[in-house]
Structures are given as C-alpha cells and as structure tokens.
N, C-alpha and C positions, 0 to 999 in steps of 0.2 A: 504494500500500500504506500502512495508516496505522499509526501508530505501536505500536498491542496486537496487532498481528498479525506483527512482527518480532518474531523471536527475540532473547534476552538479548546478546547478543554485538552484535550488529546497532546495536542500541538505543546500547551502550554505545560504539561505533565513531561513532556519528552526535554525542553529544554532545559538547562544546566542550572539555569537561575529560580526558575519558575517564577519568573515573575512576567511571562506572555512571549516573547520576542515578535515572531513574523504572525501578523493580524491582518485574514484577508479584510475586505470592504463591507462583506455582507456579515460577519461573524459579530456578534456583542462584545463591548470593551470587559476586559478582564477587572474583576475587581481585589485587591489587596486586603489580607485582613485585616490591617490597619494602618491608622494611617503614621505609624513609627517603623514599619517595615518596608513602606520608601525608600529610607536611608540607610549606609549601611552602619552612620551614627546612633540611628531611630531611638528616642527615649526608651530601650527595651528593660526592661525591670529583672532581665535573666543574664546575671552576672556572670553567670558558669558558662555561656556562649562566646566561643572566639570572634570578636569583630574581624570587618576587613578593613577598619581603618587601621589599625595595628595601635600596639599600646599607646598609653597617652602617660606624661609626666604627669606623676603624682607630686601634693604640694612637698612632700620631704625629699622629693629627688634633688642632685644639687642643680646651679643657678643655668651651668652653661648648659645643661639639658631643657630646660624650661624658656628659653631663647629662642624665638624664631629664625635661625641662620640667613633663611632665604630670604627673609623680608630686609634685614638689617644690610647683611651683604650686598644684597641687588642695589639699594639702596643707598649705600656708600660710593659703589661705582659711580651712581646717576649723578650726585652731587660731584663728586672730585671731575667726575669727566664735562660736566659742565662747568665745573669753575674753570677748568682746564681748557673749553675753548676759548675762554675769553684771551688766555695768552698764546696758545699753538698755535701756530700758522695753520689751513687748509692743506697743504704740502709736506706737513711733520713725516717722518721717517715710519716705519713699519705701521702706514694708515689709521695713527692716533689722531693725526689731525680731521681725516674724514671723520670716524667714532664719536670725536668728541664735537666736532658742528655736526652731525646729526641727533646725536645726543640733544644739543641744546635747540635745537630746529624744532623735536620732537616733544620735548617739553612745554618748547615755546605755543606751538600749534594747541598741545592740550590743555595748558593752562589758559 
C-alpha cells in the first residue's frame, strides 16, 4: 500500500514524530494532545522524559555555563567590526575592510 492511499491517521502513526508530517488537501488537520506538546520545550510536568532541547543550566551551575556564548560573541564582532570601519580603509588587506563597511552598511540599513 503506498503512502496517498493510507488514511490520515495511518500516515500520521507511521511517521517518526507523530506529530502529522505529509497532509493530503482532503484529509482533516491533525490535532495534538496539547497544546505543550508543540514544543519540544512544552510546559511538560514529566521530569523523567528526555527533552530535545538538551539540558538547560541549573541556577548552581557555574557562571561561564549560564552565558549565552552566541549572543555575546556575535555581538562583540558586530560592535568592534563597526567601530572598525570607521578607520579601515575599503581596501584593508585579507577583506577586513569589505567585513567591516558591510558590517556597518548592515547595521546602518537596520537600525
């Protein structure tokens, strides 16, 4: 039997997630049993289940774990490389100078 010829249910039983995947036009939308099992955050009240967001720092963990790396570091690029256009030339050597007037272009445009 191949897979458009199974009913909605069928389909949605065979997939990895079960949370629907491919839904012909005519089939009724799939419903969740609630609405925390959306996410794979979801307020779930069953501790003992492995999330997929992966562990999360507790408050006694130390400081450099509880630091958003990504946010900070991206972050520090953006600024230095903007302050940085202001004195590089367009022409700077290993394409710091394109980086950094795009950098501040990009900025400039979203701010």
């Amino acid at each position: 039997m191949n897979q458009i010829s199974q009913p909605a249910k069928a389909r949605a039983a065979a997939s990895t997630c079960g949370t629907g995947g491919f839904v012909l036009p005519g089939d009724p939308p799939l419903r969740l049993a609630s609405a925390a099992a959306a996410s794979c955050c979801g307020g779930s009240d069953d501790t003992s289940a492995a999330s997929c967001c992966g562990p999360s720092a507790g408050v006694d963990a130390p400081t450099w774990r509880r630091v958003d790396w990504m946010l900070w570091g991206s972050g520090a690029i953006i600024v230095v490389s903007y302050l940085a256009g202001f004195v590089l030339p367009h022409d700077a050597p290993l394409g710091l100078g394109v980086f950094t007037h795009g950098v501040q272009e990009m900025m400039n445009l979203m701010w």
